[in-house]
Every structure is written in structure tokens, then in C-alpha cells.
C-alpha positions in Angstrom: -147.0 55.9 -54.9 -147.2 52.1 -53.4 -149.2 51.5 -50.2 -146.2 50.6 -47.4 -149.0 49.7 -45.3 -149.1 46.4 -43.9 -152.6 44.8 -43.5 -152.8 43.9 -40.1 -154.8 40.3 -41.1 -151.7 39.4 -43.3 -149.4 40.4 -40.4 -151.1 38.4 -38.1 -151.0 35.5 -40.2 -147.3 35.5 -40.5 -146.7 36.6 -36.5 -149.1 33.3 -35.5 -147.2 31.4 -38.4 -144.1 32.4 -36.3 -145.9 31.5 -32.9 -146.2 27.9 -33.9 -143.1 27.3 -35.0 -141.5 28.9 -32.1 -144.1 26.7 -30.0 -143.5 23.8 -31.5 -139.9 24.2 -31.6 -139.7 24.6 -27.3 -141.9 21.5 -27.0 -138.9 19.9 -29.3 -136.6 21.0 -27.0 -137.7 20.2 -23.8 -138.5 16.5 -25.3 -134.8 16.4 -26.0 -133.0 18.1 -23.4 -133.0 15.3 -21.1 -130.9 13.3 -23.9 -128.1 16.4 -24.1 -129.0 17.3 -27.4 -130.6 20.3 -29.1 -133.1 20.8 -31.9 -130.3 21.3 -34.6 -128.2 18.3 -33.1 -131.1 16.3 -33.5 -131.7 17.6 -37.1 -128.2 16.4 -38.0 -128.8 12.9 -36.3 -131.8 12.8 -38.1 -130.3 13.0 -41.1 -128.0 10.6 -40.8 -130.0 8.3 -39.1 -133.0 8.5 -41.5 -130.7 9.0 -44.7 -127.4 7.4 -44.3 -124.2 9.4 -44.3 -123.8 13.0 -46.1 -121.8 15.6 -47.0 -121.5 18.1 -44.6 -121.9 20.7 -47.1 -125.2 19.1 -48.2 -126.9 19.5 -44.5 -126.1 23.5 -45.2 -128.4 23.7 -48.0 -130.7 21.0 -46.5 -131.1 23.1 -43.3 -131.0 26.7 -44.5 -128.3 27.0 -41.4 -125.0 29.4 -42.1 -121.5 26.8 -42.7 -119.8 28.3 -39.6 -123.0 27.4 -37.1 -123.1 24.0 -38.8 -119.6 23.4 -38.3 -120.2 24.6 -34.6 -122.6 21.0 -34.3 -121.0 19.3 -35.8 -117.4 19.8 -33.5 -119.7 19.5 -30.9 -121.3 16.1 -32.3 -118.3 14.7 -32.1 -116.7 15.5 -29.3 -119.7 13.5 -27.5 -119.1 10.8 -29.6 -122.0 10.7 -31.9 -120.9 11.8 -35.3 -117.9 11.4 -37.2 -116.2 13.1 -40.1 -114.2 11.3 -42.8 -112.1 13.5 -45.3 -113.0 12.8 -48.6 -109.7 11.0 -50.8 -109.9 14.2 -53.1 -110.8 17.0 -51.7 -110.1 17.1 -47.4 -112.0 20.0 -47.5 -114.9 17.9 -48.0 -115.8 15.8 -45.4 -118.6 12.5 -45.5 -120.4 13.2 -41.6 -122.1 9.6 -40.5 -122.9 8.6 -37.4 -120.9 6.0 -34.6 -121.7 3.4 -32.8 -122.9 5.7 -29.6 -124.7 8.3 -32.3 -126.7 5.2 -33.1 -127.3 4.1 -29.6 -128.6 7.4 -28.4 -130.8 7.6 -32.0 -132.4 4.5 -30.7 -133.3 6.1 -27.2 -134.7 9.6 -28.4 -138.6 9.9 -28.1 -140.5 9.8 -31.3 -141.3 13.5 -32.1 -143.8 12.7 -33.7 -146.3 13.8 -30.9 -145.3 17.1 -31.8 -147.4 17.2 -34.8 -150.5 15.4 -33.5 -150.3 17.9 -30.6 -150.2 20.4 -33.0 -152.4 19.6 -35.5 -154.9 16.5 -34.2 -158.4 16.9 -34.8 -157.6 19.4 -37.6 -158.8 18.1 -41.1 -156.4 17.1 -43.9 -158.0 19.1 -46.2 -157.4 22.0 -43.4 -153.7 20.9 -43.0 -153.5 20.6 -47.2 -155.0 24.5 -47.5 -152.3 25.8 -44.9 -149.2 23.7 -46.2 -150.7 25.3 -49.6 -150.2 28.9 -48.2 -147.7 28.5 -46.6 -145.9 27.2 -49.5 -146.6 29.4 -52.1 -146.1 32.3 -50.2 -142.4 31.3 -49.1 -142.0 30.5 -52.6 -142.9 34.1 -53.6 -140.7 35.8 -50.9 -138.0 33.6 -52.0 -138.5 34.4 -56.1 -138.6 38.2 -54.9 -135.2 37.7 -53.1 -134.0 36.0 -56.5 -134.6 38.6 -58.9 -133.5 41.2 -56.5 -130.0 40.2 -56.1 -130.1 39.1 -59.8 
């Protein structure tokens, strides 16, 4: 019979993996609250800032976010003024999100969030940074595989 005991080192690696993210995710916030965005908005602007326009479908997959909460952004994107949606020629279903003229004004004025991660993670060596990513990495890519095969 399998052990369904957890070991509690292994469980407190993933609750304090949880407790940074959560962490870093309110400093995020309260960095952009001022501008009237949140941390998914700002995702989405990133995106189309950084990478140029995109298919809504495509920021879906790229954040791991359910179509229906995505859609929820993006309507609300727009109706400030900062994102717009064109239909794509073939298919209207699709739509091409870039951002306006005031998406691009506002992109300009956000802080760099890049404190975030020196607040984080300054003072820490790369080749401590490398060993967590490492982890991190393969064990999300384990849970993930494990998901696969079982709804295979």
C-alpha cells in the first residue's frame, strides 16, 4: 500500500513557494493600484506592449487564465480606453487585441516592476536563483506530465 503521507519538508517547500508568490504578487499590486490597473491588466498590457499585438486566444494559453476571466479584462481594458479588439477578416470570432493610443500613454507611466525581483531576490547568488528556478521547474513539469497521462 502507498505512503499518502505528505513529508512535511516537501510541504513546506511548496506552502513558502506559495508565500512568495502571493508576496510578490501584493507588492505588484499596490505598485499599480495607483494607475487603476490590476496584476492581470497589467499582464495583458505587457504583452502587448513588450510583444506587439496578439490574439486573444493566444494570451489564454500564455497566461494559464480560464477564456471567460480573460474576456472579463479585456471588456474592461477597453472600456478605459487602453486596448482594442479588431475581428479578424475570416473568422470574427477571433479577434487581434493591440493596444491605443491612451494604452500606450499609461504603459509609459507605469513603474518599472522590476524592483520586485531585486526586492525579492538581491543579494541571493545566481547560482542560488539557477538551483531554485531548477526545482521549481522540473517539479511543475512533473505535476504537469502526471496530469497528462492521467486524463490520457
Amino acid at each position: 500500500m502507498p505512503n499518502k503521507s505528505i513529508d512535511l519538508e516537501h510541504a513546506s517547500l511548496g506552502a513558502l513557494t506559495k508565500r512568495c508568490y502571493f508576496a510578490g504578487r501584493a507588492v505588484m499590486e499596490h505598485a499599480l493600484r495607483p494607475h487603476g490597473i490590476g496584476v492581470t491588466q497589467w499582464y495583458v498590457l505587457y504583452q502587448l506592449a513588450e510583444v506587439g499585438p496578439t490574439m486573444q486566444r493566444e494570451l489564454v494559453r500564455l497566461l494559464q487564465i480560464e477564456r471567460a476571466t480573460l474576456s472579463t479584462i479585456i471588456s474592461s481594458l477597453a472600456r478605459k480606453g487602453l486596448v482594442e479588439q479588431v475581428q479578424n477578416a475570416v473568422d470574427q470570432r477571433q479577434k487581434l487585441l493591440r493596444l491605443t493610443t491612451t494604452g500606450e500613454k499609461l504603459w509609459s507611466k507605469l513603474p518599472d516592476l522590476g524592483f520586485i525581483h531585486d526586492l525579492a531576490f538581491g543579494g541571493i547568488s545566481a547560482t542560488e536563483i539557477e538551483i531554485a528556478v531548477r526545482v521549481l521547474r522540473t517539479a511543475t513539469e512533473r505535476l504537469n506530465q502526471r496530469l497528462k497521462e492521467e486524463r490520457a
